[in-house]
ROSE-4610 file (N, C-alpha, C; in Angstrom, 1 decimal, always signed):
// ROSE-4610
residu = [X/X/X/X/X/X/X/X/X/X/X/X/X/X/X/X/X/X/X/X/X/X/X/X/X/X/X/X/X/X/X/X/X/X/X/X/X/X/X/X/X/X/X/X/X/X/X/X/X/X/X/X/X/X/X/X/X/X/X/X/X/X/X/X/X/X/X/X/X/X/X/X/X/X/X/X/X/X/X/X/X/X/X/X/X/X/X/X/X/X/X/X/X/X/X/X/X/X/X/X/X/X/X/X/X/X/X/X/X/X/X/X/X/X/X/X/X/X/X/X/X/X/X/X/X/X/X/X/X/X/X/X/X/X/X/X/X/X/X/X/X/X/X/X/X/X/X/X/X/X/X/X/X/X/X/X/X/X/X/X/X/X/X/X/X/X/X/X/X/X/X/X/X/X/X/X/X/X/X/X/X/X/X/X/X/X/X/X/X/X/X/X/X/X/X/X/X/X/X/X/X/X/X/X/X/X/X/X/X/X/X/X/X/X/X/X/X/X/X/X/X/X/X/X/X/X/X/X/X/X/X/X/X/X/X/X/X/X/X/X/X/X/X/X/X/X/X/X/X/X/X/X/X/X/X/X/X/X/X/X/X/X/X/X/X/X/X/X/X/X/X/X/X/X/X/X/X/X/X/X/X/X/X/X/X]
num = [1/1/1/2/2/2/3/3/3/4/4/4/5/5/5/6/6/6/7/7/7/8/8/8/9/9/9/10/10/10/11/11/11/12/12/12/13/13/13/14/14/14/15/15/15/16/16/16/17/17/17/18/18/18/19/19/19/20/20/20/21/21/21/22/22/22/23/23/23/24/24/24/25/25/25/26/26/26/27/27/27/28/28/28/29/29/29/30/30/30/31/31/31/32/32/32/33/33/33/34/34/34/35/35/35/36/36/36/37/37/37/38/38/38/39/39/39/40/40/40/41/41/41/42/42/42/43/43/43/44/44/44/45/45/45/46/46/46/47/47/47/48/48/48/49/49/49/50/50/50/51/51/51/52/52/52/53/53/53/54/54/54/55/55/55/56/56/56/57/57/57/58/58/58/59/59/59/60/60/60/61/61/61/62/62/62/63/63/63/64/64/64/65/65/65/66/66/66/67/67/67/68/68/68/69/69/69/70/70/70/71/71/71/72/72/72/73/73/73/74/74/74/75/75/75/76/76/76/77/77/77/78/78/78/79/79/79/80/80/80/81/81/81/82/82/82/83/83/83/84/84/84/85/85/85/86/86/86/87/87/87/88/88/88/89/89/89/90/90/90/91/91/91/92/92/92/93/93/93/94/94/94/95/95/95]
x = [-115.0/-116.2/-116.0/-116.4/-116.5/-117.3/-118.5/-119.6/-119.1/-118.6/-117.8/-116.4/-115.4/-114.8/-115.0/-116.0/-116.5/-116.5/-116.4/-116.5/-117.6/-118.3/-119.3/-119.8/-120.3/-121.3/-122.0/-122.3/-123.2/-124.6/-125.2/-126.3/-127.0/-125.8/-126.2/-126.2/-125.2/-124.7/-126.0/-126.7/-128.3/-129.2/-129.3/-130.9/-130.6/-129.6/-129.8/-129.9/-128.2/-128.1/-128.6/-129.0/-129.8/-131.4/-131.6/-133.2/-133.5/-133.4/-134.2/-133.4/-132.3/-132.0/-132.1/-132.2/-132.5/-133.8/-135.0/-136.1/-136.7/-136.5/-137.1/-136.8/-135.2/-134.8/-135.3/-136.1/-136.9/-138.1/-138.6/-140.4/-140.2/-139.5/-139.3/-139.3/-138.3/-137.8/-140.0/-140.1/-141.5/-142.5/-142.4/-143.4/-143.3/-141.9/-141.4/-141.8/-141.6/-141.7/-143.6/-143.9/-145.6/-146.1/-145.6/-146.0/-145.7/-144.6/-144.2/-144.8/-145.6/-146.3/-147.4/-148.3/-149.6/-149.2/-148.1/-148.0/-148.0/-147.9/-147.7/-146.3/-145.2/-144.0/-143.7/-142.8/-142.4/-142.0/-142.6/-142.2/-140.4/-139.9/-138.3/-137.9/-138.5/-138.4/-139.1/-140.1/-140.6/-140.1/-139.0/-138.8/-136.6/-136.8/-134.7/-135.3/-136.7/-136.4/-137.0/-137.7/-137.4/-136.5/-135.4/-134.3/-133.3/-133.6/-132.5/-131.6/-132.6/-131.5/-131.2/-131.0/-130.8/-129.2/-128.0/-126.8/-126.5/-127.6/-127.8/-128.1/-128.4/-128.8/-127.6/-127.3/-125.9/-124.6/-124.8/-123.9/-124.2/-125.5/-125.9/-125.3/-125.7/-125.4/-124.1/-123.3/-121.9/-121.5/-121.6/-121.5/-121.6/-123.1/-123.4/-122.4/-122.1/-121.3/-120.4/-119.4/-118.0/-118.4/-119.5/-119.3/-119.4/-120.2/-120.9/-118.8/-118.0/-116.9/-116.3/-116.6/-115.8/-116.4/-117.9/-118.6/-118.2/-118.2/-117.7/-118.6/-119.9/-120.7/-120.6/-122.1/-122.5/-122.6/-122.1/-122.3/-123.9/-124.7/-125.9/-126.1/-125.8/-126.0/-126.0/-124.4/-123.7/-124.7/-124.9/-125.6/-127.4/-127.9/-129.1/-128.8/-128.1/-128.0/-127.5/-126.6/-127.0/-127.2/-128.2/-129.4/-130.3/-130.6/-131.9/-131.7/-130.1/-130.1/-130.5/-129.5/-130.0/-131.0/-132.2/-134.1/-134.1/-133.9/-134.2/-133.7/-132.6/-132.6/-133.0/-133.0/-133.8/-135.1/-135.8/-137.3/-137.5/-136.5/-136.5/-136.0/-135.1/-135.0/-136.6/-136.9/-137.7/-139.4/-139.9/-140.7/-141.2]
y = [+31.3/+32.0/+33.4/+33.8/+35.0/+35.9/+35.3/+36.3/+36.5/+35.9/+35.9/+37.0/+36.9/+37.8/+38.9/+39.4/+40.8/+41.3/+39.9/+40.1/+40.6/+40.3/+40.3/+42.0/+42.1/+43.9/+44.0/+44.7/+44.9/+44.9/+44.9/+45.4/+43.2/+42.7/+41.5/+40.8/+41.3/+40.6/+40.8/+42.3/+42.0/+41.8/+41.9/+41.5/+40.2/+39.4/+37.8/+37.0/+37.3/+36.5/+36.9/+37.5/+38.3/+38.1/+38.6/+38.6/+37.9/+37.3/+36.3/+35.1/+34.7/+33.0/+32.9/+34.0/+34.0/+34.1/+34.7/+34.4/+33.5/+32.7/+32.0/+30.9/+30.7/+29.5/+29.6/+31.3/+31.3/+30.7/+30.8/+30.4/+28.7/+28.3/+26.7/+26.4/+27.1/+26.3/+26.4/+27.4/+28.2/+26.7/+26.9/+25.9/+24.4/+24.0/+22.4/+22.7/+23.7/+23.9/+23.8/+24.3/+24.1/+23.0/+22.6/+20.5/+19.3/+19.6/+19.3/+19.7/+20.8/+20.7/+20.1/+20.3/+19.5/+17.8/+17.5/+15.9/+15.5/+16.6/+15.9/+15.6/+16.2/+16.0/+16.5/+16.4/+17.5/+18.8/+19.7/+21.2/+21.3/+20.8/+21.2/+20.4/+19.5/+19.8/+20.7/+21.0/+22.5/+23.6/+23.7/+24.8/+24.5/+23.5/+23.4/+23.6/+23.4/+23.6/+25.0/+25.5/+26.9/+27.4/+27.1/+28.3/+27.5/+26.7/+26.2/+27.1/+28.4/+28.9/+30.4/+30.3/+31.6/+31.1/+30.5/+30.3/+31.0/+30.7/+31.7/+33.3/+33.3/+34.7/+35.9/+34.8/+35.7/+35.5/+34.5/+34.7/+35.3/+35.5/+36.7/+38.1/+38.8/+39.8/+39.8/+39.0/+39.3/+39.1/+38.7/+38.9/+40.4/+40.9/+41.8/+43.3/+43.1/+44.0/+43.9/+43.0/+42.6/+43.7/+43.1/+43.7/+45.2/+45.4/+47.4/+47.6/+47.3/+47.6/+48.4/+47.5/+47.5/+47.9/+49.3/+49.6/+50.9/+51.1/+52.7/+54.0/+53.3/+53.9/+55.1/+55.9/+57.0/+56.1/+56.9/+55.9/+55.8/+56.7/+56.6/+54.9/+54.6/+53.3/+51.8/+52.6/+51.6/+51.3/+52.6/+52.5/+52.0/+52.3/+51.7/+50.4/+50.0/+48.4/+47.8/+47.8/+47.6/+47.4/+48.9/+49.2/+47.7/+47.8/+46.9/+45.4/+45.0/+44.0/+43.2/+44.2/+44.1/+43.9/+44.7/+44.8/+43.8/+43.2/+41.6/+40.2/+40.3/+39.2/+39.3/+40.5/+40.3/+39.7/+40.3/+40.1/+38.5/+38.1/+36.6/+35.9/+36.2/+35.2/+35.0/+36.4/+36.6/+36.3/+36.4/+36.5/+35.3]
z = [+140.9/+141.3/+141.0/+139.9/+139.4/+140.0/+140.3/+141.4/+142.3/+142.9/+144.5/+144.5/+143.6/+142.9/+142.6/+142.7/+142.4/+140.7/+139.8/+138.6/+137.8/+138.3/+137.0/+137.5/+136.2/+136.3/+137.3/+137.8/+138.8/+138.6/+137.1/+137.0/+137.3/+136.3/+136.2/+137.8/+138.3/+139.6/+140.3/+140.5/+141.4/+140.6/+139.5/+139.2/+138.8/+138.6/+137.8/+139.2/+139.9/+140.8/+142.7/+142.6/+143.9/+143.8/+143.0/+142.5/+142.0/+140.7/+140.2/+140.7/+140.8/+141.6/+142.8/+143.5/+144.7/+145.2/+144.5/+144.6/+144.4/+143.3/+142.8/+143.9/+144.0/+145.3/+146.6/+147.0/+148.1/+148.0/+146.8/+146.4/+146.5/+146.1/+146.0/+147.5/+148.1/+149.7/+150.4/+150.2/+151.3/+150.7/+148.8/+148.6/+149.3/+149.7/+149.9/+151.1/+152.2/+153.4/+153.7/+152.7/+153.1/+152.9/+151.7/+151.2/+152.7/+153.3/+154.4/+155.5/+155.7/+156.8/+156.7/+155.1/+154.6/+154.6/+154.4/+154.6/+155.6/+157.0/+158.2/+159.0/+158.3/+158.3/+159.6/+160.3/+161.7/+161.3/+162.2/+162.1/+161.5/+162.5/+162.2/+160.7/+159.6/+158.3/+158.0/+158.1/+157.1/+157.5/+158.8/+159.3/+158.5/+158.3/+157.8/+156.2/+155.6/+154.4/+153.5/+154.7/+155.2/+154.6/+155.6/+155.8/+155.1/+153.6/+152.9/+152.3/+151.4/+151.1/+151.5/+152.8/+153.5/+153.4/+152.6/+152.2/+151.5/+150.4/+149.4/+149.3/+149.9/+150.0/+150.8/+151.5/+152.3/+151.3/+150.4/+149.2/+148.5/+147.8/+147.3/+147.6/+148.8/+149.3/+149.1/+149.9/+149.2/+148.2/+147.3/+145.6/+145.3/+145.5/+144.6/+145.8/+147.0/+147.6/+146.9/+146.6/+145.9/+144.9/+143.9/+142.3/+142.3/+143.2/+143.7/+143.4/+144.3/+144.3/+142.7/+142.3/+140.4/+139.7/+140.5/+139.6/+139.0/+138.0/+137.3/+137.3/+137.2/+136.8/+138.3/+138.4/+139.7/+141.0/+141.9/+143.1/+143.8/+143.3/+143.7/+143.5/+142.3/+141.6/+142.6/+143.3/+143.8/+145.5/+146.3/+147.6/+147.2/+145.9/+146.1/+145.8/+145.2/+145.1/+146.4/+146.9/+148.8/+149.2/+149.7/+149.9/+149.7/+148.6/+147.9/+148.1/+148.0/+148.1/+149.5/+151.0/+152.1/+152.0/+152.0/+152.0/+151.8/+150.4/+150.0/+150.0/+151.1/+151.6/+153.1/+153.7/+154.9/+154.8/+153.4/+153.5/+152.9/+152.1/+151.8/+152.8/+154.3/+155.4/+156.3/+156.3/+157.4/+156.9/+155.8/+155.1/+154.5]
Protein backbone atom coordinates (compact mmCIF):
# COMPACT_ATOMS: atom_id res chain seq x y z
CA UNK A 1 0.00 0.00 0.00
CA UNK A 2 1.90 2.79 -1.26
CA UNK A 3 -0.87 5.46 -0.52
CA UNK A 4 -1.06 4.33 2.97
CA UNK A 5 2.81 4.62 3.01
CA UNK A 6 2.94 8.06 2.51
CA UNK A 7 4.40 7.34 -1.00
CA UNK A 8 3.00 8.77 -3.49
CA UNK A 9 3.25 12.85 -4.27
CA UNK A 10 1.03 14.72 -2.62
CA UNK A 11 -0.37 16.51 -5.37
CA UNK A 12 -1.58 12.98 -6.82
CA UNK A 13 -2.33 11.61 -3.38
CA UNK A 14 -5.39 14.56 -2.92
CA UNK A 15 -6.66 15.26 -6.07
CA UNK A 16 -6.73 11.46 -7.55
CA UNK A 17 -7.26 9.59 -4.48
CA UNK A 18 -9.24 11.93 -1.99
CA UNK A 19 -11.15 13.77 -4.59
CA UNK A 20 -11.96 12.16 -7.47
CA UNK A 21 -12.19 8.22 -5.97
CA UNK A 22 -13.54 9.48 -3.27
CA UNK A 23 -16.12 11.48 -4.70
CA UNK A 24 -17.21 9.76 -7.17
CA UNK A 25 -17.51 6.58 -4.50
CA UNK A 26 -19.67 9.14 -2.47
CA UNK A 27 -22.04 9.97 -5.57
CA UNK A 28 -22.60 6.18 -6.21
CA UNK A 29 -23.24 5.15 -2.37
CA UNK A 30 -26.01 8.60 -2.09
CA UNK A 31 -27.28 7.36 -5.67
CA UNK A 32 -27.78 3.33 -4.43
CA UNK A 33 -29.00 4.93 -1.09
CA UNK A 34 -31.81 6.88 -2.90
CA UNK A 35 -32.76 3.81 -5.47
CA UNK A 36 -33.31 2.05 -2.09
CA UNK A 37 -35.49 4.26 -0.57
CA UNK A 38 -37.58 4.63 -4.02
CA UNK A 39 -37.82 0.73 -4.10
CA UNK A 40 -39.21 0.69 -0.82
CA UNK A 41 -36.28 -0.96 0.78
CA UNK A 42 -35.87 -0.28 4.77
CA UNK A 43 -34.40 2.88 5.93
CA UNK A 44 -31.31 1.06 7.60
CA UNK A 45 -30.30 -0.16 3.82
CA UNK A 46 -30.30 3.24 2.43
CA UNK A 47 -28.89 4.47 5.52
CA UNK A 48 -25.63 1.30 5.51
CA UNK A 49 -25.38 2.24 1.90
CA UNK A 50 -25.10 5.65 2.78
CA UNK A 51 -22.37 5.47 4.91
CA UNK A 52 -20.50 2.64 2.61
CA UNK A 53 -17.78 4.60 1.95
CA UNK A 54 -17.18 6.74 4.91
CA UNK A 55 -14.03 3.65 5.10
CA UNK A 56 -12.92 5.27 2.47
CA UNK A 57 -12.68 8.44 3.14
CA UNK A 58 -11.05 8.02 6.57
CA UNK A 59 -8.50 6.21 4.46
CA UNK A 60 -8.41 8.83 2.26
CA UNK A 61 -7.59 11.43 4.88
CA UNK A 62 -4.98 9.33 6.07
CA UNK A 63 -3.15 8.67 2.95
CA UNK A 64 -3.05 12.19 1.90
CA UNK A 65 -1.78 13.19 5.78
CA UNK A 66 1.01 10.35 5.39
CA UNK A 67 2.04 11.94 1.81
CA UNK A 68 1.67 15.96 3.16
CA UNK A 69 4.70 14.26 5.36
CA UNK A 70 7.24 13.56 2.30
CA UNK A 71 6.27 16.70 0.86
CA UNK A 72 9.34 19.02 -0.20
CA UNK A 73 7.66 21.50 -1.65
CA UNK A 74 6.30 25.09 0.76
CA UNK A 75 4.47 24.13 3.68
CA UNK A 76 1.60 26.39 2.87
CA UNK A 77 1.05 23.46 0.37
CA UNK A 78 1.21 20.96 2.94
CA UNK A 79 -1.59 22.73 5.67
CA UNK A 80 -4.07 23.55 2.77
CA UNK A 81 -4.11 20.13 1.76
CA UNK A 82 -5.32 19.02 5.32
CA UNK A 83 -7.07 21.60 5.60
CA UNK A 84 -9.07 20.68 2.38
CA UNK A 85 -8.99 17.27 2.69
CA UNK A 86 -10.65 17.34 6.33
CA UNK A 87 -13.52 19.85 4.76
CA UNK A 88 -14.03 17.02 2.28
CA UNK A 89 -14.55 14.19 3.92
CA UNK A 90 -16.46 15.81 6.61
CA UNK A 91 -18.66 17.23 3.88
CA UNK A 92 -18.75 13.68 1.97
CA UNK A 93 -19.80 11.82 5.59
CA UNK A 94 -22.24 14.43 6.50
CA UNK A 95 -23.59 15.64 3.30
Amino acid sequence: MVFLAGQVPLAPAFWRFAILYGTVANLFATVASLAAHVAGLPDAVGLALFLLPVPYSIIAVYGVWRCSAHYAGPEHWVTAAKCAVLLWATIMIFV
